[in-house]
N, CA, C and O atoms as a Maestro MAE file, in Angstrom:
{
 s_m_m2io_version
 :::
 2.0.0
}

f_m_ct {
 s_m_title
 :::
 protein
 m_atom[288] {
  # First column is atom index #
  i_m_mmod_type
  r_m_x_coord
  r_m_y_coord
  r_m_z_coord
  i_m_residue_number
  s_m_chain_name
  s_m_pdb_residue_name
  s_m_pdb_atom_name
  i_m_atomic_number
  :::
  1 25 15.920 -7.903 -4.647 1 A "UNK " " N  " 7
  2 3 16.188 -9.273 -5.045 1 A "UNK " " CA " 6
  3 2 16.711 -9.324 -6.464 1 A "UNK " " C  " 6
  4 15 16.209 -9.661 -7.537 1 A "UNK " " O  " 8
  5 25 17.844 -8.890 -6.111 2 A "UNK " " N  " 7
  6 3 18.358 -9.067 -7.904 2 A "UNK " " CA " 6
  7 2 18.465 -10.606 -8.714 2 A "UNK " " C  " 6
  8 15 18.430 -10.763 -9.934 2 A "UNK " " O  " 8
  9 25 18.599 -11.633 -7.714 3 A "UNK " " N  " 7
  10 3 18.289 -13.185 -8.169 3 A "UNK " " CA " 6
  11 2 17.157 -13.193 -8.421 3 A "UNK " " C  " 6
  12 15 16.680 -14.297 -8.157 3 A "UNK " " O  " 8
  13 25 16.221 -12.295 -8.933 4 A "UNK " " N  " 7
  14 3 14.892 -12.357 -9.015 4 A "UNK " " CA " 6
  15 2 14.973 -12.382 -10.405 4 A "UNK " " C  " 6
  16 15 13.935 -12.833 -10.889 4 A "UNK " " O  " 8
  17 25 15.913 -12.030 -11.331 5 A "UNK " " N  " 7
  18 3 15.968 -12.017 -12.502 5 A "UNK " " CA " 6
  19 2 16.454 -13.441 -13.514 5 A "UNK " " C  " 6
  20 15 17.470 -14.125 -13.401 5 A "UNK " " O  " 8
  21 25 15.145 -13.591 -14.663 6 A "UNK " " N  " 7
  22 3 15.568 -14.582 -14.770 6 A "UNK " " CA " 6
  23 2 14.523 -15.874 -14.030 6 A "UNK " " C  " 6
  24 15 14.397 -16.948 -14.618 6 A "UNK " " O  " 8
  25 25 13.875 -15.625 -12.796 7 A "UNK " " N  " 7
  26 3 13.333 -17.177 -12.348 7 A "UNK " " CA " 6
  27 2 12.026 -17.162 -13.106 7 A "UNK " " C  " 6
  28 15 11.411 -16.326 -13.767 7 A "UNK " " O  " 8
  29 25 11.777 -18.910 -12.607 8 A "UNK " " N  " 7
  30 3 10.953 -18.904 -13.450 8 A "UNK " " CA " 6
  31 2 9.429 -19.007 -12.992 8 A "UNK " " C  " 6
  32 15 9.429 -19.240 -11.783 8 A "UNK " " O  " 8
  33 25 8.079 -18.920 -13.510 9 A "UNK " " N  " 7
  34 3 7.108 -18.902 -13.292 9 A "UNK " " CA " 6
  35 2 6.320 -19.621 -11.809 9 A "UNK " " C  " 6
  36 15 5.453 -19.115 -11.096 9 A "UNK " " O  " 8
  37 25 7.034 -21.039 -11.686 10 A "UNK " " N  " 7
  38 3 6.461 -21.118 -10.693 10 A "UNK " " CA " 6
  39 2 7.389 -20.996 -9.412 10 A "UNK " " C  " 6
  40 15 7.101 -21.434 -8.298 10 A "UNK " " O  " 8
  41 25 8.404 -20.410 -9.716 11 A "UNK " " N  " 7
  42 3 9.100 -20.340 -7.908 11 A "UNK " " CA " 6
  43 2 8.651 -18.729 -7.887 11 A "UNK " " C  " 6
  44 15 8.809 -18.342 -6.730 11 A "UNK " " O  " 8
  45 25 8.193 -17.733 -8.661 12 A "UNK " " N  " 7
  46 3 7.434 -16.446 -7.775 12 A "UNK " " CA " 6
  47 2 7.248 -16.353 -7.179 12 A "UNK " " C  " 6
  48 15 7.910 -15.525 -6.553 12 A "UNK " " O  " 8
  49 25 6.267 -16.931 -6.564 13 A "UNK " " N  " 7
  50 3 5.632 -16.475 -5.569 13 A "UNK " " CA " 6
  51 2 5.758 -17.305 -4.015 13 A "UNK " " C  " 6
  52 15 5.181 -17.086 -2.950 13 A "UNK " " O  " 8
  53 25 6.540 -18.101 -4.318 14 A "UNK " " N  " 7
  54 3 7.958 -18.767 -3.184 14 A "UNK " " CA " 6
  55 2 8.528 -17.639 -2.871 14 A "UNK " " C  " 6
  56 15 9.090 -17.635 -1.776 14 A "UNK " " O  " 8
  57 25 8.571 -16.497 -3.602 15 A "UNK " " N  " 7
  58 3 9.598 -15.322 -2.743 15 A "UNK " " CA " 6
  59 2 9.042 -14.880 -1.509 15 A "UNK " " C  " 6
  60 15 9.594 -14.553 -0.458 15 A "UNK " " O  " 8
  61 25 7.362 -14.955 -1.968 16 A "UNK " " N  " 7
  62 3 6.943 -14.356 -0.423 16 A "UNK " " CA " 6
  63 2 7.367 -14.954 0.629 16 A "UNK " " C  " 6
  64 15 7.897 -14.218 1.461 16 A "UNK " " O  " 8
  65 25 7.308 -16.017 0.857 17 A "UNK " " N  " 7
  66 3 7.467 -16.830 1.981 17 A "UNK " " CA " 6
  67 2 8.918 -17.145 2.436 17 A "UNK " " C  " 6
  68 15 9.235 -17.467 3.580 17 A "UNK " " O  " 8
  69 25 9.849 -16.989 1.252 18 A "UNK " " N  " 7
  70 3 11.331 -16.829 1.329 18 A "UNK " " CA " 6
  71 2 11.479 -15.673 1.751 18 A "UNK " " C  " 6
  72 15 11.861 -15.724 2.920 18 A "UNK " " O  " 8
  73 25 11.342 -14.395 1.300 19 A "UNK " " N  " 7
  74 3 11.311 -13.411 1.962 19 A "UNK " " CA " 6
  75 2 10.900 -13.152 3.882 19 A "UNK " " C  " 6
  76 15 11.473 -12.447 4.713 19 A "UNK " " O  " 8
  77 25 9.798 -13.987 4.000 20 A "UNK " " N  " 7
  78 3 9.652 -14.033 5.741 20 A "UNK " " CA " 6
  79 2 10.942 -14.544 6.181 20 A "UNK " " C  " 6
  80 15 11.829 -13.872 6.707 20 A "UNK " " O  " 8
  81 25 10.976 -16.014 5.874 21 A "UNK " " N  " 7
  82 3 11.888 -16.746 6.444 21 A "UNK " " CA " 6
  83 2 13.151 -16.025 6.390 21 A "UNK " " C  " 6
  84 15 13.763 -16.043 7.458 21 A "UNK " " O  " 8
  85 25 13.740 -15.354 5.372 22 A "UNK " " N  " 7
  86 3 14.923 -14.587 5.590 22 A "UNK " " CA " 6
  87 2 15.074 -13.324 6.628 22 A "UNK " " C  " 6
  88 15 16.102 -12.868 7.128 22 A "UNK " " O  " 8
  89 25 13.695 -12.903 6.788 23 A "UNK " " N  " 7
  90 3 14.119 -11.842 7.029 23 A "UNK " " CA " 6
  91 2 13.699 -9.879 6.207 23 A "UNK " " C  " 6
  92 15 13.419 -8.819 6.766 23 A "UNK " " O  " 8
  93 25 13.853 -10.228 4.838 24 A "UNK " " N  " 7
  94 3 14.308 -9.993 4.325 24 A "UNK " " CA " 6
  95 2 13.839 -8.658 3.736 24 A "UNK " " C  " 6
  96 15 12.683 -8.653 3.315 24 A "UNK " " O  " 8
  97 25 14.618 -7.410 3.626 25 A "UNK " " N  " 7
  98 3 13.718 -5.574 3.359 25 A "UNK " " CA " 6
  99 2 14.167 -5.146 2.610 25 A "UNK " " C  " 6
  100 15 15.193 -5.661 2.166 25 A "UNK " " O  " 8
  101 25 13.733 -4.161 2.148 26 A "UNK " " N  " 7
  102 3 14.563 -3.149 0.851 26 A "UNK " " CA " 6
  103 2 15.119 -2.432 1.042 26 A "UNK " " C  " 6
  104 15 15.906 -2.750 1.934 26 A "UNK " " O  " 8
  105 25 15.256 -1.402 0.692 27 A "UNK " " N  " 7
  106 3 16.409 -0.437 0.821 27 A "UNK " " CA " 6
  107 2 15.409 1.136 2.425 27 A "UNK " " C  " 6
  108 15 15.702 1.790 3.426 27 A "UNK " " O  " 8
  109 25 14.519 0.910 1.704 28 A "UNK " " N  " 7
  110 3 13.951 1.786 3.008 28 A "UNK " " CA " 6
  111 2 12.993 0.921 4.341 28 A "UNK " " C  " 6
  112 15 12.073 1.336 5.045 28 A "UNK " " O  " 8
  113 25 13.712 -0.473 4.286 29 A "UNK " " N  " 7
  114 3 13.041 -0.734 5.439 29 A "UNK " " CA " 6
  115 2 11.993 -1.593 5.293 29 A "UNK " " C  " 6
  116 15 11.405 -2.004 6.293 29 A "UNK " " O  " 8
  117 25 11.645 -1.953 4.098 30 A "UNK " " N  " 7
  118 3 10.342 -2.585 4.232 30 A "UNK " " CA " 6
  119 2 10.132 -4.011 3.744 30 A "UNK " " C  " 6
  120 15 10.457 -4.389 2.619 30 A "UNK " " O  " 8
  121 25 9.617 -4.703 4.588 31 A "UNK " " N  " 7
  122 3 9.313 -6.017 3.997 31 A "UNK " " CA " 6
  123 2 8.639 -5.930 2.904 31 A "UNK " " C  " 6
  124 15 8.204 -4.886 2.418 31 A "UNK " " O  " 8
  125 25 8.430 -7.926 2.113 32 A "UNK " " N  " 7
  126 3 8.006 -8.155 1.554 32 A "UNK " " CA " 6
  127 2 6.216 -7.732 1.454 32 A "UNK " " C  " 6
  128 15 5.553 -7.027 0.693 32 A "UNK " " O  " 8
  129 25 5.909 -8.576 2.648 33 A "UNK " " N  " 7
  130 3 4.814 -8.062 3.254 33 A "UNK " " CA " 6
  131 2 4.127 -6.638 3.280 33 A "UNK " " C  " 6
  132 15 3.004 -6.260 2.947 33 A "UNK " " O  " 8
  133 25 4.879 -6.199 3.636 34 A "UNK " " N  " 7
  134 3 4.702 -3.999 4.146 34 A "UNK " " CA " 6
  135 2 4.563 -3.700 2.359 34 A "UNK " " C  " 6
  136 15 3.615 -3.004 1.994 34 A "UNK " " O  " 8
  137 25 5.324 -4.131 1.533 35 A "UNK " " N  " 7
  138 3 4.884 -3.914 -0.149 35 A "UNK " " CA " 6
  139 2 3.696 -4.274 -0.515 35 A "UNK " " C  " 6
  140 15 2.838 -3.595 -1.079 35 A "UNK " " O  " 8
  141 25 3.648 -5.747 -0.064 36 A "UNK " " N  " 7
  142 3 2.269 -6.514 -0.708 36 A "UNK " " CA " 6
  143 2 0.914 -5.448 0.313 36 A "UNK " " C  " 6
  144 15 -0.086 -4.906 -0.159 36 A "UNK " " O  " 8
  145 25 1.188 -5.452 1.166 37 A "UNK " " N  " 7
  146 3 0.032 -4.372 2.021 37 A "UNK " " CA " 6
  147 2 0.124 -2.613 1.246 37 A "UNK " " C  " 6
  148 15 -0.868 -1.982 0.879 37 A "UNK " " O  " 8
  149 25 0.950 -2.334 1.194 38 A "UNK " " N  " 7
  150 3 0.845 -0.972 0.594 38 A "UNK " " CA " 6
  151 2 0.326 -0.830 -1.073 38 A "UNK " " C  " 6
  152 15 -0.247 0.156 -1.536 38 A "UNK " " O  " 8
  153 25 0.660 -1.991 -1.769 39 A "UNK " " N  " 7
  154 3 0.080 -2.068 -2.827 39 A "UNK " " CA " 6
  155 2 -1.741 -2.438 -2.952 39 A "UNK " " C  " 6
  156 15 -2.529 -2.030 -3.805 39 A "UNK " " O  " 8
  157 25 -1.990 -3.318 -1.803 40 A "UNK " " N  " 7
  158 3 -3.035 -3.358 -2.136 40 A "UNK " " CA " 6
  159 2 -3.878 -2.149 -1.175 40 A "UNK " " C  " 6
  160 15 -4.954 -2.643 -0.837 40 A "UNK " " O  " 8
  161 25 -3.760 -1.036 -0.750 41 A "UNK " " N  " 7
  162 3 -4.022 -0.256 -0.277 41 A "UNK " " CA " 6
  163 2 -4.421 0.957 -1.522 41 A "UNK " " C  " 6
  164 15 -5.116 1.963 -1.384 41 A "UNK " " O  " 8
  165 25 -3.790 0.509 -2.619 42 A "UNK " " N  " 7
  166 3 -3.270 0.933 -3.844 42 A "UNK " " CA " 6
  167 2 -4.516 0.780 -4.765 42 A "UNK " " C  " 6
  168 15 -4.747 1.330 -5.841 42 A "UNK " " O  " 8
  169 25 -5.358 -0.240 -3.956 43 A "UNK " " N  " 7
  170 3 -6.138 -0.659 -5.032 43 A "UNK " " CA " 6
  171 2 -5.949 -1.917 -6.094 43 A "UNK " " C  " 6
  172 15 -6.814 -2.386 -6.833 43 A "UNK " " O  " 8
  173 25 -4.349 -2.393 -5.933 44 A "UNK " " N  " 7
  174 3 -3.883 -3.604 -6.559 44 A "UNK " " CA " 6
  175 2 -4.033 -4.996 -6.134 44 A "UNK " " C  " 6
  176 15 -4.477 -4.850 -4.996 44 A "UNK " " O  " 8
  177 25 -3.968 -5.870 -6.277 45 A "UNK " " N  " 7
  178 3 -4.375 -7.104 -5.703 45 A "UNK " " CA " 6
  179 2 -2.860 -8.157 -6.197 45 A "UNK " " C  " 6
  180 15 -2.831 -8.952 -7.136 45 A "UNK " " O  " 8
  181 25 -1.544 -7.783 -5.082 46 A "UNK " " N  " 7
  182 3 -0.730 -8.362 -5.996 46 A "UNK " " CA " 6
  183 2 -0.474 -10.061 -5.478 46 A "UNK " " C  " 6
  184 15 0.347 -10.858 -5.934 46 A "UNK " " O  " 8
  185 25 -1.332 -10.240 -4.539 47 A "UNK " " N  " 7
  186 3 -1.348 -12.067 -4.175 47 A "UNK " " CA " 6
  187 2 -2.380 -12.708 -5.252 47 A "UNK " " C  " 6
  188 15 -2.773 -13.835 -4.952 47 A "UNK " " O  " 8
  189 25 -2.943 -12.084 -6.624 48 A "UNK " " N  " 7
  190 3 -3.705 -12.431 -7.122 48 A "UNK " " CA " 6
  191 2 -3.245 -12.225 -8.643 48 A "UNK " " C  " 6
  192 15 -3.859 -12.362 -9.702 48 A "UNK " " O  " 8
  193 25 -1.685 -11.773 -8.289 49 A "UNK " " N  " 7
  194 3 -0.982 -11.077 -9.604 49 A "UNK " " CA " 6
  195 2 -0.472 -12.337 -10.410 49 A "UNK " " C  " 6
  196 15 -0.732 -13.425 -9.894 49 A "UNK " " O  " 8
  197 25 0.337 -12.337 -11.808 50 A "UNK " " N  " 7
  198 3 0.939 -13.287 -12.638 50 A "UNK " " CA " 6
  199 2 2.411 -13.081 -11.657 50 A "UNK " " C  " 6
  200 15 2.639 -12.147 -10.889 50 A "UNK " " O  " 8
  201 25 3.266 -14.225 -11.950 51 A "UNK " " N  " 7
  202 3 4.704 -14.596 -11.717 51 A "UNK " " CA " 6
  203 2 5.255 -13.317 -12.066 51 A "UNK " " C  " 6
  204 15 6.166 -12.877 -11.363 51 A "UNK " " O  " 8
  205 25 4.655 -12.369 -13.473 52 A "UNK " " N  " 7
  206 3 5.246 -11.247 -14.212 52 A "UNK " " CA " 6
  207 2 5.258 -10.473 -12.988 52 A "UNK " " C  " 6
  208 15 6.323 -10.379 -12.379 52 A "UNK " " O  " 8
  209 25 4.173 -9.882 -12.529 53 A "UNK " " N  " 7
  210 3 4.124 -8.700 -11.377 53 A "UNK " " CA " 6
  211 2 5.011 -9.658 -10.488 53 A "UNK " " C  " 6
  212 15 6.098 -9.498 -11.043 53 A "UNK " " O  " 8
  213 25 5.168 -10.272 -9.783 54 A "UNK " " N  " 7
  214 3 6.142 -10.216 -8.737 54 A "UNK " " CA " 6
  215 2 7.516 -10.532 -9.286 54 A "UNK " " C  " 6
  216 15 8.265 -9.998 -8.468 54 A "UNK " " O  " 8
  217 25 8.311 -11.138 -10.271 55 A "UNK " " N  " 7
  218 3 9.511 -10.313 -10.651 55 A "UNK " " CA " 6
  219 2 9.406 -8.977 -10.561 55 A "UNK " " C  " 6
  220 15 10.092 -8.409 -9.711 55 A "UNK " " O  " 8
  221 25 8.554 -8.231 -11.391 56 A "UNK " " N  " 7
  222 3 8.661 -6.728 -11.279 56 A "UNK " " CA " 6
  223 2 8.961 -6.076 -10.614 56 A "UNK " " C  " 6
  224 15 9.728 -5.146 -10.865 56 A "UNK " " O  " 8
  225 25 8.164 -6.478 -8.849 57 A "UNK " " N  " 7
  226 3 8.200 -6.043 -7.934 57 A "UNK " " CA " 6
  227 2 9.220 -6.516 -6.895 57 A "UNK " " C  " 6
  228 15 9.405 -5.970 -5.808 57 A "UNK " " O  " 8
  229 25 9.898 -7.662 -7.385 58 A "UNK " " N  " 7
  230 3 11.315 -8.219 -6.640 58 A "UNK " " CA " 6
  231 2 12.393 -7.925 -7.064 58 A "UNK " " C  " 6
  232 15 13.399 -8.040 -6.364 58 A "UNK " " O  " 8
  233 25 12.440 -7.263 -8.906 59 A "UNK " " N  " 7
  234 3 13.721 -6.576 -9.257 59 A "UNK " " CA " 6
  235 2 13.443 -5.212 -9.302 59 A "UNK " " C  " 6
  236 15 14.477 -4.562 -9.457 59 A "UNK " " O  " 8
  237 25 12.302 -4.445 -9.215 60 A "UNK " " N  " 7
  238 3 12.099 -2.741 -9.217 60 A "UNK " " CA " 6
  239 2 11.011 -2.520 -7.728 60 A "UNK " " C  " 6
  240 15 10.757 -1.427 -7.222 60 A "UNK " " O  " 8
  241 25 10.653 -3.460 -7.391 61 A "UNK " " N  " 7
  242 3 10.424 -2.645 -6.053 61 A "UNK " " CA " 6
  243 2 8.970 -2.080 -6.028 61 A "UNK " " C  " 6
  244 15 8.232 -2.712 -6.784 61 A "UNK " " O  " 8
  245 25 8.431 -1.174 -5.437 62 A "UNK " " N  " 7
  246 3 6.940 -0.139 -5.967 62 A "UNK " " CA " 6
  247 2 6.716 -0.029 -7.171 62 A "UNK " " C  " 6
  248 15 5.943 -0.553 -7.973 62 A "UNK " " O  " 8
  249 25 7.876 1.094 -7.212 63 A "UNK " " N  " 7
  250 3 7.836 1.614 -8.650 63 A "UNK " " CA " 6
  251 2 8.036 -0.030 -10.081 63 A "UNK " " C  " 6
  252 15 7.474 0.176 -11.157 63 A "UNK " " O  " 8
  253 25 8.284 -0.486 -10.027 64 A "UNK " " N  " 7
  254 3 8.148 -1.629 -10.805 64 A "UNK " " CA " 6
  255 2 7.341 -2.538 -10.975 64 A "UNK " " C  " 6
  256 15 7.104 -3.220 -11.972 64 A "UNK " " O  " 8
  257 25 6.636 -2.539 -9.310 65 A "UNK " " N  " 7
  258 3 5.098 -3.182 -9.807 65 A "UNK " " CA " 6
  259 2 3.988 -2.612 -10.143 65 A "UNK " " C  " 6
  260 15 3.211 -3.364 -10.730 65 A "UNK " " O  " 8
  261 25 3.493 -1.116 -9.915 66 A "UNK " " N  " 7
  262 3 2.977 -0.023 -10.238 66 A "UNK " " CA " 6
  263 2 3.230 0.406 -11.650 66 A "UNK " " C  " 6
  264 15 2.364 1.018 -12.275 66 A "UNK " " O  " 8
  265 25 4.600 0.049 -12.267 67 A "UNK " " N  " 7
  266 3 4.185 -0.145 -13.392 67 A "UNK " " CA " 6
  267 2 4.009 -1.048 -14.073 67 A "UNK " " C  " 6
  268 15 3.407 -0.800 -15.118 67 A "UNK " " O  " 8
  269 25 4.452 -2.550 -13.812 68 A "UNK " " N  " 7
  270 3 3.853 -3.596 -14.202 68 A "UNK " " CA " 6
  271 2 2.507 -4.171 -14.555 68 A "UNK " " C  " 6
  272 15 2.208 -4.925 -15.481 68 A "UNK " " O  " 8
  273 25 1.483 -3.446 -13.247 69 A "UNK " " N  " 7
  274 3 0.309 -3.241 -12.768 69 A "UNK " " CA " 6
  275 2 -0.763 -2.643 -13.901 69 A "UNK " " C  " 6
  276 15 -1.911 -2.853 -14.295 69 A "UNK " " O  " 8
  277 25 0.575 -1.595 -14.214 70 A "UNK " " N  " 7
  278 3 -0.154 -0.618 -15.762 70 A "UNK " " CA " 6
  279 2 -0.128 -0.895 -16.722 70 A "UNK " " C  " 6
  280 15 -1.044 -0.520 -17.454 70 A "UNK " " O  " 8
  281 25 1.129 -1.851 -17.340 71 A "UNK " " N  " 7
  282 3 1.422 -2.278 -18.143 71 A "UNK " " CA " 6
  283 2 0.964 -4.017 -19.034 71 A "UNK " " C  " 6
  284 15 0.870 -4.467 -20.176 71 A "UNK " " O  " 8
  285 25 0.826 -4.399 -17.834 72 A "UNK " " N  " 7
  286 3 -0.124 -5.662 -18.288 72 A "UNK " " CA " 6
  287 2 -1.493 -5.923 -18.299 72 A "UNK " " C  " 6
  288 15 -1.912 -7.004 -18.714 72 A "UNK " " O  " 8
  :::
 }
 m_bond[287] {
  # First column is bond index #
  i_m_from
  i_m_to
  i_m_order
  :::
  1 1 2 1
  2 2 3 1
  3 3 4 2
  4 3 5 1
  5 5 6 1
  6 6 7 1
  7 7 8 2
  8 7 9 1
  9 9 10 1
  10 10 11 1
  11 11 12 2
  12 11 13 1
  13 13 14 1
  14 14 15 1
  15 15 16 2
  16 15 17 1
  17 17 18 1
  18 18 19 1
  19 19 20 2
  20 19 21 1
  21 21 22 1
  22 22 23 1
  23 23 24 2
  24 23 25 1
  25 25 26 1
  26 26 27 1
  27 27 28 2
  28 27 29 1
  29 29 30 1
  30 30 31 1
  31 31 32 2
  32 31 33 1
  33 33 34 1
  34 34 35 1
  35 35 36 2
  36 35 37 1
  37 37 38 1
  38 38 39 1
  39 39 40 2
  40 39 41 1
  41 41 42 1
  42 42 43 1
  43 43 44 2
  44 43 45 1
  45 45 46 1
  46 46 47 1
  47 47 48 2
  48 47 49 1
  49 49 50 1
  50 50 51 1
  51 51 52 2
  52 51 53 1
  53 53 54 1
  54 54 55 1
  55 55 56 2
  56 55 57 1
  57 57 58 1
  58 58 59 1
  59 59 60 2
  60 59 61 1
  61 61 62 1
  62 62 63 1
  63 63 64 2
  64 63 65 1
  65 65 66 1
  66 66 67 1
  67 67 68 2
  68 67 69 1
  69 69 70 1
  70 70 71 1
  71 71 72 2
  72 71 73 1
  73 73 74 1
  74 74 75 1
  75 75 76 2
  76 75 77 1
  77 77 78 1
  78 78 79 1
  79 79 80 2
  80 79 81 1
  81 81 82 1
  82 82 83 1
  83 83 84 2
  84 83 85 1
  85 85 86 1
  86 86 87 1
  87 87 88 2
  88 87 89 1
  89 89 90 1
  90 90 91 1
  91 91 92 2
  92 91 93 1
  93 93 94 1
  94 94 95 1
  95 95 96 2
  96 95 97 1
  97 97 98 1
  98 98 99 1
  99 99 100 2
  100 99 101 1
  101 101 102 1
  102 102 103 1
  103 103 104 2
  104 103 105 1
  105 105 106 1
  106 106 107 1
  107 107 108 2
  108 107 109 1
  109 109 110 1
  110 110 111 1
  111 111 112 2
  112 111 113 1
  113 113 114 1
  114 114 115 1
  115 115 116 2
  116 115 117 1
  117 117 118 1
  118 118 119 1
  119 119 120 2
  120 119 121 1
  121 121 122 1
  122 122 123 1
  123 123 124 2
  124 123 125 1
  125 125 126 1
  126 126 127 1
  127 127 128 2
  128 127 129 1
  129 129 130 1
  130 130 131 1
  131 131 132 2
  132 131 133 1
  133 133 134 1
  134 134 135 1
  135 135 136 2
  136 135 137 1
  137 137 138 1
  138 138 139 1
  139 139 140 2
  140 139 141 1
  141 141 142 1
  142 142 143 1
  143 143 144 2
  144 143 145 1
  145 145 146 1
  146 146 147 1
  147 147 148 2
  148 147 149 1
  149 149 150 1
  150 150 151 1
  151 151 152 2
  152 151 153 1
  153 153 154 1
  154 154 155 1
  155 155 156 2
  156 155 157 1
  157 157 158 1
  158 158 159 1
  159 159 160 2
  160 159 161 1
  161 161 162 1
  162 162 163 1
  163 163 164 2
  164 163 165 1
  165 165 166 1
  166 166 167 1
  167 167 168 2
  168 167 169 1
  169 169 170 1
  170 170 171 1
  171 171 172 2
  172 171 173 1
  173 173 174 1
  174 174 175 1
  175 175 176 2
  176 175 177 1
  177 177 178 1
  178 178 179 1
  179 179 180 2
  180 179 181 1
  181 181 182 1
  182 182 183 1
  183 183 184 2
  184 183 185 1
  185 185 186 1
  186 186 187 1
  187 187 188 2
  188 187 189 1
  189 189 190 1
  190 190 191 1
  191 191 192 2
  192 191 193 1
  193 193 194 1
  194 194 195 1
  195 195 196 2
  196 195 197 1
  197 197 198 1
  198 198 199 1
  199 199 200 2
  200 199 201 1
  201 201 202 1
  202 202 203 1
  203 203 204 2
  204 203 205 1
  205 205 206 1
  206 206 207 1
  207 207 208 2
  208 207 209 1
  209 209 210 1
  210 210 211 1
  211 211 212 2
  212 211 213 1
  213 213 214 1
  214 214 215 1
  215 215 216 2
  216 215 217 1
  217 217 218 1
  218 218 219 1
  219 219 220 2
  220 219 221 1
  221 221 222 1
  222 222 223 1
  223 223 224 2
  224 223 225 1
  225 225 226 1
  226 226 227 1
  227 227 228 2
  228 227 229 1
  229 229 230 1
  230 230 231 1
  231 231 232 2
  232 231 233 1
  233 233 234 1
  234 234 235 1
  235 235 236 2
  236 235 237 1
  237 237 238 1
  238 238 239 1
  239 239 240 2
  240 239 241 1
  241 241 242 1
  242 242 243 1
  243 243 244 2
  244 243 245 1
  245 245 246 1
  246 246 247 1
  247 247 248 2
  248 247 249 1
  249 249 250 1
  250 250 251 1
  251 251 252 2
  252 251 253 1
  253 253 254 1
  254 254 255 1
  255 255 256 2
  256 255 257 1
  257 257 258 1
  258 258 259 1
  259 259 260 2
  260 259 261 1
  261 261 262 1
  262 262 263 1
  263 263 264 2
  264 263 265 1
  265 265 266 1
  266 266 267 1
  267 267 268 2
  268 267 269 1
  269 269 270 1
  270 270 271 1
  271 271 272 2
  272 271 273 1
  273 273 274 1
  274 274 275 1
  275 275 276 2
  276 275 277 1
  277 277 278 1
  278 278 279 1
  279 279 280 2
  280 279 281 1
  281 281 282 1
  282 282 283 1
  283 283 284 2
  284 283 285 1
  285 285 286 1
  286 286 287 1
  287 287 288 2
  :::
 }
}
């Protein structure tokens, strides 16, 4: 989601649900969903995250919320 850059605080977490309705996967296949489940498998809790973690994770993907995760 490169339009992910840039929004603002409260349409975040509108991606999830935009993301169903579209459709919508990454580059290996995986939903929005299949992220938010593998992260919290992770030990992360990212439906409980700031607006920050899910840009992170809508312009870098794993690796961007994993480090977001670390970083905030």
């Amino acid at each position: 989601f490169a339009q992910a850059r840039g929004m603002s605080d409260d349409e975040a977490l509108g991606w999830l649900e935009r993301s169903r309705a579209e459709g919508w996967r990454d580059f290996y296949g995986n939903s929005l969903d299949d992220l938010v489940e593998i992260l919290e498998r992770e030990g992360l809790k990212p439906l409980e995250s700031s607006p920050r973690f899910w840009r992170a994770l809508l312009v870098g993907g794993l690796s961007g919320a994993r480090y977001a995760a670390e970083a905030w």
